[in-house]
C-alpha positions as CSV (number, residue, x, y, z in Angstrom):
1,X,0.0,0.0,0.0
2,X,1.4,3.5,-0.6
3,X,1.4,5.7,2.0
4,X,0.4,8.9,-0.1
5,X,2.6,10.6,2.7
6,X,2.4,14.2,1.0
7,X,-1.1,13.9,1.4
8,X,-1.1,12.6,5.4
9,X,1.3,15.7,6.0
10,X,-1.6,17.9,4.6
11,X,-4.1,16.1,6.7
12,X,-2.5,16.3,9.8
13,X,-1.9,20.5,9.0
14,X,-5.4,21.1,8.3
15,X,-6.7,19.0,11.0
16,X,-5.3,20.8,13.6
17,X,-7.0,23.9,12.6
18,X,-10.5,22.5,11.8
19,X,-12.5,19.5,12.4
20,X,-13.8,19.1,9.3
21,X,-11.8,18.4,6.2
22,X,-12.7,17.8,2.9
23,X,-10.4,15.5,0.3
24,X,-11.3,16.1,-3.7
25,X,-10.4,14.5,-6.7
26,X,-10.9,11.9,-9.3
27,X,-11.8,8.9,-9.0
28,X,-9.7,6.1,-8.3
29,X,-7.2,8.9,-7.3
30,X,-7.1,6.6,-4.0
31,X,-9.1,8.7,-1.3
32,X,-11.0,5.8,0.2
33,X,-7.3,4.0,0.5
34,X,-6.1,7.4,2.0
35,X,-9.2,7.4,4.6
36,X,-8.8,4.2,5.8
37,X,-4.9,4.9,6.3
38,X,-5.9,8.3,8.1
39,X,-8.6,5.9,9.9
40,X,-5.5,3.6,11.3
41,X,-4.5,6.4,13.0
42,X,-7.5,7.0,15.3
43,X,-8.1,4.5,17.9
44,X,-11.6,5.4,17.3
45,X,-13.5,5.4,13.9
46,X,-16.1,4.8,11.9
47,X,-16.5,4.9,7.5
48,X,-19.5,5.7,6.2
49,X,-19.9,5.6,2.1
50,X,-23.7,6.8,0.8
51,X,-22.9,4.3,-1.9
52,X,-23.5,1.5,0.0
53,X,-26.9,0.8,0.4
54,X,-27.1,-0.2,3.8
55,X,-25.2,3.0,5.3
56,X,-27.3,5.1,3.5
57,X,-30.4,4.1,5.0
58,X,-29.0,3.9,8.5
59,X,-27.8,7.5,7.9
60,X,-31.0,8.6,6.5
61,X,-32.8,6.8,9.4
62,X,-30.6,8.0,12.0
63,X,-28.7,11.1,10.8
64,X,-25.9,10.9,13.8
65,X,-25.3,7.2,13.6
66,X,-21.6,7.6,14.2
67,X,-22.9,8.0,17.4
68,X,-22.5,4.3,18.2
69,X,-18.8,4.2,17.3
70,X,-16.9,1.4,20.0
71,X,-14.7,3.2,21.5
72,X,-11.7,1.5,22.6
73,X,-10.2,5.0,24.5
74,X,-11.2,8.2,25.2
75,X,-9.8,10.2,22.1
76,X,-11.5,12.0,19.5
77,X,-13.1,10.0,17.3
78,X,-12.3,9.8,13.3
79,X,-15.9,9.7,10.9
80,X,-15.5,9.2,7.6
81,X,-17.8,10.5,5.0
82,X,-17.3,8.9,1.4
83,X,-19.5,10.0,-1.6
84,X,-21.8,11.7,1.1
85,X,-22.1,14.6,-1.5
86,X,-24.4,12.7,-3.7
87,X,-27.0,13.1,-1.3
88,X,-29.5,15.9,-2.2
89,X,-29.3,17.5,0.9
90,X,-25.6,16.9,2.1
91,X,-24.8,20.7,2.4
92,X,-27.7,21.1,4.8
93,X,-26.7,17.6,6.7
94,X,-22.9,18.8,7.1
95,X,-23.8,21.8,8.2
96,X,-25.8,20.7,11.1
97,X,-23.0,17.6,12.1
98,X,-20.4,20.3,12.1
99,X,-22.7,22.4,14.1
100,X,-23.9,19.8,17.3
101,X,-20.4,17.6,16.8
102,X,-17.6,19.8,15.6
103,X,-15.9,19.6,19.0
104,X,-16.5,16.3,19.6
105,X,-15.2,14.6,16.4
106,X,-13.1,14.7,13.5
107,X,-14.6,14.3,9.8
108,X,-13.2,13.3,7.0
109,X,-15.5,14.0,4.1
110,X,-14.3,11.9,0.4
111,X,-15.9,12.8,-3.1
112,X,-15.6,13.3,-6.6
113,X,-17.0,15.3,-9.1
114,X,-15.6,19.0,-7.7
115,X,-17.0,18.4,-4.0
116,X,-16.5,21.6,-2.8
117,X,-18.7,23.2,-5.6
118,X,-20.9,20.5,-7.2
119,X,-24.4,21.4,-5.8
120,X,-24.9,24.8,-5.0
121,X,-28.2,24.5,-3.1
122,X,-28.4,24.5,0.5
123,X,-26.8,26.7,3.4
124,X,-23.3,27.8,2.9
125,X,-20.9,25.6,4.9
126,X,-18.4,28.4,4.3
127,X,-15.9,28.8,8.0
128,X,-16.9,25.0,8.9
129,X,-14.4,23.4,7.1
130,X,-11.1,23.5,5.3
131,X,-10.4,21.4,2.2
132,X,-7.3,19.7,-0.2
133,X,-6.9,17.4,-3.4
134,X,-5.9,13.8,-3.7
135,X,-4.1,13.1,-7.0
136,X,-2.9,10.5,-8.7
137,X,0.7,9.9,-8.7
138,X,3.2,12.8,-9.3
139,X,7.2,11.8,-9.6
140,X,7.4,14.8,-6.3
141,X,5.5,12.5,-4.7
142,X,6.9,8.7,-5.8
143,X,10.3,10.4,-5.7
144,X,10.4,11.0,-2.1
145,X,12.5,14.5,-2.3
146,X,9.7,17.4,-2.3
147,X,12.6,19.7,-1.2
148,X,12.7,18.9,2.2
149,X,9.1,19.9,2.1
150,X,10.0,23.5,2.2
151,X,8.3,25.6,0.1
152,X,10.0,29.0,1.3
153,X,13.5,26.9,0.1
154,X,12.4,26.0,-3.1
155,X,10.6,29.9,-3.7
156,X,14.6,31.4,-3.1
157,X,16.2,28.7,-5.2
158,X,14.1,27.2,-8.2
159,X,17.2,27.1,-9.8
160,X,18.3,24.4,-8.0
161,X,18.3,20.6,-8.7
162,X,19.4,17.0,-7.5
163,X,20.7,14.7,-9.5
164,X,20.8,12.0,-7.1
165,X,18.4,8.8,-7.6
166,X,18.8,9.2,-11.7
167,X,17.9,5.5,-12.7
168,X,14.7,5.7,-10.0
169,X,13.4,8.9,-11.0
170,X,13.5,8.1,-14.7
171,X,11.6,5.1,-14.0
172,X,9.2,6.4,-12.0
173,X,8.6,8.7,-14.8
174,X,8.7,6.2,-17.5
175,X,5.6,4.5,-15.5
176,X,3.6,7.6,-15.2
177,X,4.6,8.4,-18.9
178,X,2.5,4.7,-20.0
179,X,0.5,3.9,-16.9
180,X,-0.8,7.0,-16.1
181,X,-0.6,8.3,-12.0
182,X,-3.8,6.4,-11.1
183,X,-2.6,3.8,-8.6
184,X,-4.5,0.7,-10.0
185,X,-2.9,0.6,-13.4
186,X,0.8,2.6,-12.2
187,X,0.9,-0.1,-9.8
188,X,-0.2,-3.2,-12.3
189,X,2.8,-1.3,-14.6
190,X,1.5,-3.5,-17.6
191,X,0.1,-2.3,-20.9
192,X,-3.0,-4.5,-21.2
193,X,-4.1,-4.0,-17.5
194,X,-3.8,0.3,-18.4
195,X,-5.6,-0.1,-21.5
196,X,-8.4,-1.7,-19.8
197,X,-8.9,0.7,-17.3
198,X,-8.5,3.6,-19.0
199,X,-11.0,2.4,-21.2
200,X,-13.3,1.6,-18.6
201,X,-12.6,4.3,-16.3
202,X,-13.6,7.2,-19.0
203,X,-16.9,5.2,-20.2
204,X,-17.9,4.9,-16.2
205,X,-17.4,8.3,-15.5
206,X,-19.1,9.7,-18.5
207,X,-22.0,7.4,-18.9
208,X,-22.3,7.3,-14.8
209,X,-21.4,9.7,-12.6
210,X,-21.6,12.2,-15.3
211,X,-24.9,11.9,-16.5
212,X,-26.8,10.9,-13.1
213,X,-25.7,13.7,-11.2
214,X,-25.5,16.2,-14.0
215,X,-28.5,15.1,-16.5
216,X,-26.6,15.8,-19.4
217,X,-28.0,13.7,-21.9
218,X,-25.9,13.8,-24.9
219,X,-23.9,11.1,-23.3
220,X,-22.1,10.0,-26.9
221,X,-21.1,13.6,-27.8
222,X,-19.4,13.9,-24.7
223,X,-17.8,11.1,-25.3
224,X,-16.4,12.0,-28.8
225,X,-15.5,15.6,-27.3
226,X,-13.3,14.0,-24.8
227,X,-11.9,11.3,-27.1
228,X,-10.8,14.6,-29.4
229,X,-9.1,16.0,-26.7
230,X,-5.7,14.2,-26.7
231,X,-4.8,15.8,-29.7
232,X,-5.2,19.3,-28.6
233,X,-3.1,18.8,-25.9
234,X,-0.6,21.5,-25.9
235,X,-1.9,24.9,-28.2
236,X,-4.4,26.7,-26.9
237,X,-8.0,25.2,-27.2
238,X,-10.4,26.7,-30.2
239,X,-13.9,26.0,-28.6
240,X,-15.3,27.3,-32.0
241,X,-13.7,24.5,-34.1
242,X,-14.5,22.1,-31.7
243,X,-18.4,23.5,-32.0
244,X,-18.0,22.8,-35.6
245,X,-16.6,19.0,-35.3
246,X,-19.5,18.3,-33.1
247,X,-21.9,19.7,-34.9
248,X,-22.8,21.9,-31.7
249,X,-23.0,25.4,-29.9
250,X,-20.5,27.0,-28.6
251,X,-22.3,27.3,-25.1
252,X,-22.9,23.4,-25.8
253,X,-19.1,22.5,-25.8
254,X,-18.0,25.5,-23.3
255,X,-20.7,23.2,-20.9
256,X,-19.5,19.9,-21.6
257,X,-15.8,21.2,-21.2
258,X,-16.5,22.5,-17.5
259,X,-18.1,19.1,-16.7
260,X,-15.2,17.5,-17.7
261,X,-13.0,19.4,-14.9
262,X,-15.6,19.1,-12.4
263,X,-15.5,15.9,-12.7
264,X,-11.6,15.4,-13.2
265,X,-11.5,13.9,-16.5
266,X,-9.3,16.9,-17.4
267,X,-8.0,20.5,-16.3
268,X,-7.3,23.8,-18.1
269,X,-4.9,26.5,-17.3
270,X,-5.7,30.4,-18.4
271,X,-3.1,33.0,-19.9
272,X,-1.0,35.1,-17.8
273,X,-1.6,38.7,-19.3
274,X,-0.4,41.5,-16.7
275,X,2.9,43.1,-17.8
276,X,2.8,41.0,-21.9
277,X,1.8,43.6,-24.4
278,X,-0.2,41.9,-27.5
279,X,-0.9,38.5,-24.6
280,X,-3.7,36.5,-26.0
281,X,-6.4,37.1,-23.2
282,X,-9.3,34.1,-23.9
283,X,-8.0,31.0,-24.8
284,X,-7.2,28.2,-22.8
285,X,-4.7,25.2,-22.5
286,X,-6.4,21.6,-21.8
287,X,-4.8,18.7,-19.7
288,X,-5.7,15.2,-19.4
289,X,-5.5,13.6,-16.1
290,X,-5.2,9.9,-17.8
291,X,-2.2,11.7,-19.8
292,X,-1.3,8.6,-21.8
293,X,-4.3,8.6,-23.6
294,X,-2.4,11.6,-25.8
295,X,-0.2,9.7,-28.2
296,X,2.0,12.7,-29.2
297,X,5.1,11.9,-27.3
298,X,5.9,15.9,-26.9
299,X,2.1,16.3,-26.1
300,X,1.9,13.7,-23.6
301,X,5.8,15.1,-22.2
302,X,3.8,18.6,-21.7
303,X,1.0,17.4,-19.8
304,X,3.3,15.5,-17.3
305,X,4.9,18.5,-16.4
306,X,1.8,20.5,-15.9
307,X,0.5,17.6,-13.9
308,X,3.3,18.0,-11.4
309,X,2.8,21.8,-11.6
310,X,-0.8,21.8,-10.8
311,X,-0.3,19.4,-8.2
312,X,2.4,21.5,-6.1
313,X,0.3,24.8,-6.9
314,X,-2.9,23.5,-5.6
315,X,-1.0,22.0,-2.4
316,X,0.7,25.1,-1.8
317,X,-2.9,27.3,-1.9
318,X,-4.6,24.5,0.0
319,X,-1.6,24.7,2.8
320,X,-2.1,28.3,3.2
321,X,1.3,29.7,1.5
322,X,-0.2,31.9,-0.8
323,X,-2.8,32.2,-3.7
324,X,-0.5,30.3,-6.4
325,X,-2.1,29.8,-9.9
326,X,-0.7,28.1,-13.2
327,X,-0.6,29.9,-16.6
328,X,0.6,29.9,-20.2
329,X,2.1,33.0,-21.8
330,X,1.4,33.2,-25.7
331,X,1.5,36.8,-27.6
332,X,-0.4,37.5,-30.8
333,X,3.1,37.3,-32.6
334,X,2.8,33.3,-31.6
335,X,5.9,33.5,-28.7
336,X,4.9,30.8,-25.9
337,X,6.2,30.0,-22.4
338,X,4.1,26.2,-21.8
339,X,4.3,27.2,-18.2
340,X,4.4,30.4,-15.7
341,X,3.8,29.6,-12.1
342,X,2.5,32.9,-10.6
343,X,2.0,33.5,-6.3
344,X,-0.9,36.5,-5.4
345,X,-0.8,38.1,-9.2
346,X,2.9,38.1,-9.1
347,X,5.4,35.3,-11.7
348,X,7.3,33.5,-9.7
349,X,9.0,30.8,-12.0
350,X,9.0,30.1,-16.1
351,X,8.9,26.4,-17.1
352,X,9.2,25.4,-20.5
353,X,9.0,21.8,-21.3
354,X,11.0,20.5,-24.5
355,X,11.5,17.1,-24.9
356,X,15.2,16.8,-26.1
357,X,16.3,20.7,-27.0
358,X,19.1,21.6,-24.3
359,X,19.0,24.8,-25.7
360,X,16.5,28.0,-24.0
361,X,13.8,28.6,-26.4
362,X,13.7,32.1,-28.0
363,X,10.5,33.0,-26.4
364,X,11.5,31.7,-22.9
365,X,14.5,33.8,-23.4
366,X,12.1,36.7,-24.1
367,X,9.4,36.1,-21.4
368,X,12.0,36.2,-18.8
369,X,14.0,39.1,-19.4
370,X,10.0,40.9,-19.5
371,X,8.7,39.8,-16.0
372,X,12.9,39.2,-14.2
373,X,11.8,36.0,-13.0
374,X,14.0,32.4,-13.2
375,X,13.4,30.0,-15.8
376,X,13.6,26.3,-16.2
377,X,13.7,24.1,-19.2
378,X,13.2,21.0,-19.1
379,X,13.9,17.7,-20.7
380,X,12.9,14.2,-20.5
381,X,16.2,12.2,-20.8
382,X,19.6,13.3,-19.4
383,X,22.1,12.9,-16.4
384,X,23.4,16.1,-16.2
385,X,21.5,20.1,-16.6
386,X,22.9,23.0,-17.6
387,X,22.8,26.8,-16.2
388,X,22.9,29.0,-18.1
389,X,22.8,32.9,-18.8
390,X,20.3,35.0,-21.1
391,X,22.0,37.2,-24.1
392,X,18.7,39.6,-23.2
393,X,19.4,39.6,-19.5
394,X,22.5,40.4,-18.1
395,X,21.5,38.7,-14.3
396,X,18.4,36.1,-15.8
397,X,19.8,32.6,-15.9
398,X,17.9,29.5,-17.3
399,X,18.3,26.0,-16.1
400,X,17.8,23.7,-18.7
401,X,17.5,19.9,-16.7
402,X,15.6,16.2,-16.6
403,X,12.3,17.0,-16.2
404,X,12.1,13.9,-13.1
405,X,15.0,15.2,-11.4
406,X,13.5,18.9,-11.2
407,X,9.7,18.0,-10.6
408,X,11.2,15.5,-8.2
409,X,12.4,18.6,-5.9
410,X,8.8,20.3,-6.3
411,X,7.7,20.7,-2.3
């Protein structure tokens, strides 16, 4: 079993400030493996999951069942609430166990499909809880590094790598290059046993979860939309021409697109504007989180790296370090940075991702000597990096290195 320790360390964080916590993310991500490891902490808990029949009538029936949890000392006991958000009225039903419970007991609430803004009835739980993301496996994570787990470290020295652990690092990588991060099929590290889940996995989500707790009906168009994806992986996405391919409105597709993010089939990063003259301002750059589904070796290379780059930005905001945000910089003169990682409105890092060019791309080049921030470029294959100066910037330097030895140093 892996420990998801990166996660635990988040857990334990937010725990201490608030008795309720909520974990996100897709499915099979591993949150009910992450609960029950949390759970083994607790001398005292109890799992509920409203997809089990059973449990859902006794919660119905007796909405504080947890309750009659054996005790076995007199600590705080853990409740775990899987799926619980597929209830009509779970909002309403937090609320009021936060309310008459919060000191008593610790909840852990689990669930897909954007928990923390799927149904938008009911009172606000806003102040009664504090949340995070589970996602699938990230090379930071599998590598064991994460800087130390020191964000503040890595913030004063991006520039900085280890190239310790090559051979480990570069397999880990390899694995989430074909398997995907998902730990059912990473784990199996076979190419029949990812095939079939990835097949299965997409079908289930789209023709279940999405369309019973959604009631989008065109079920088959989705489908096709998301099957088209892969190979838009890594321009910035025209929803007009994909209208046209499906025959659909623009409103149509803009709609099925946000359901795919809700519901972590996928995950788009905006343009960074402020301070680019001529920046495009409306696009946006699409990710898949079952990245080897894009069969475009630079494509799929791309969306590794902004896996591991939405992961650490997301932890970081969940943590409490600051408002970080991923972007893109493209101008109308076609100059693109794949990556700027950005704290409160301000860059804080360029990442460009090229699969075997050691040398700094013109437009990273550019982009940093505009907004005097580092810049990384990174590669997938290697054993040694590279720093190196910018002709346009007298003090800017560029790190050009393995893309798992870097991401493996991500806090």
């Amino acid at each position: 079993m892996q420990d998801r320790d990166v996660y635990l360390r988040i857990w334990r964080e937010l725990t201490d400030d608030k008795s309720m916590v909520f974990v996100a993310g897709p499915r099979q991500s591993g949150k009910t493996t992450l609960s029950k490891i949390i759970s083994s902490r607790y001398a005292n808990s109890v799992y509920f999951n409203w997809d089990i029949p059973e449990q859902r009538l006794e919660l119905l029936e007796n909405p504080s069942f947890f309750e009659s949890v054996a005790r076995r000392d007199p600590s705080t006991p853990l409740v775990v609430l899987d799926e619980v958000h597929k209830y009509r009225d779970w909002k309403n039903y937090l609320k009021g166990v936060y309310d008459q419970f919060g000191g008593q007991y610790h909840f852990l609430v689990c669930g897909s499909g954007r928990l923390d803004i799927y149904q938008r009835g009911g009172d606000s739980l806003a102040g009664r809880y504090l949340q995070f993301h589970l996602w699938p496996f990230t090379v930071a994570e599998l590598g064991g590094r994460n800087r130390d787990h020191n964000l503040r470290e890595f913030l004063e020295r991006p520039l900085e790598v280890d190239m310790e652990n090559r051979a480990a690092l570069a397999e880990i990588w390899a694995g989430l290059s074909s398997f995907s991060g998902f730990p059912e099929p990473f784990l199996a590290g076979r190419s029949t046993a990812y095939r079939r889940w990835s097949r299965t996995y997409s079908r289930q989500l789209v023709r279940e979860d999405i369309r019973d707790l959604s009631g989008v009906r065109s079920v088959r168009e989705l489908e096709t939309l998301y099957d088209l994806l892969p190979s838009k992986i890594g321009s910035p996405l025209s929803v007009p021409s994909l209208a046209r391919d499906l025959k659909v409105s623009y409103n149509t597709v803009q709609s099925w697109l946000a359901l795919l993010e809700r519901f972590f089939l996928s995950f788009s990063i905006g343009p960074w504007t402020s301070r680019i003259a001529r920046a495009i301002q409306k696009e946006r750059k699409i990710y898949l989180w079952d990245a080897p589904r894009i069969k475009n070796e630079a494509a799929r290379f791309e969306n590794l790296v902004a896996l591991e780059l939405y992961r650490a930005v997301t932890a970081w905001t969940e943590l409490g370090h600051g408002e970080f945000s991923l972007h893109f910089i493209k101008n109308k003169e076609q100059q693109e940075v794949d990556f700027l990682v950005a704290n409160e409105g301000k860059p804080v890092v360029l990442v460009e991702a090229k699969l075997a060019d050691e040398h700094p791309s013109t437009p990273l080049r550019k982009f940093q000597t505009m907004l005097n921030v580092p810049a990384v470029q990174l590669v997938q294959d290697g054993e040694t990096y590279r720093l190196l100066g910018n002709p346009n910037d007298p003090g800017g330097q560029i790190l050009v290195a393995p893309a798992c030895q870097w991401l493996a140093g991500l806090p």
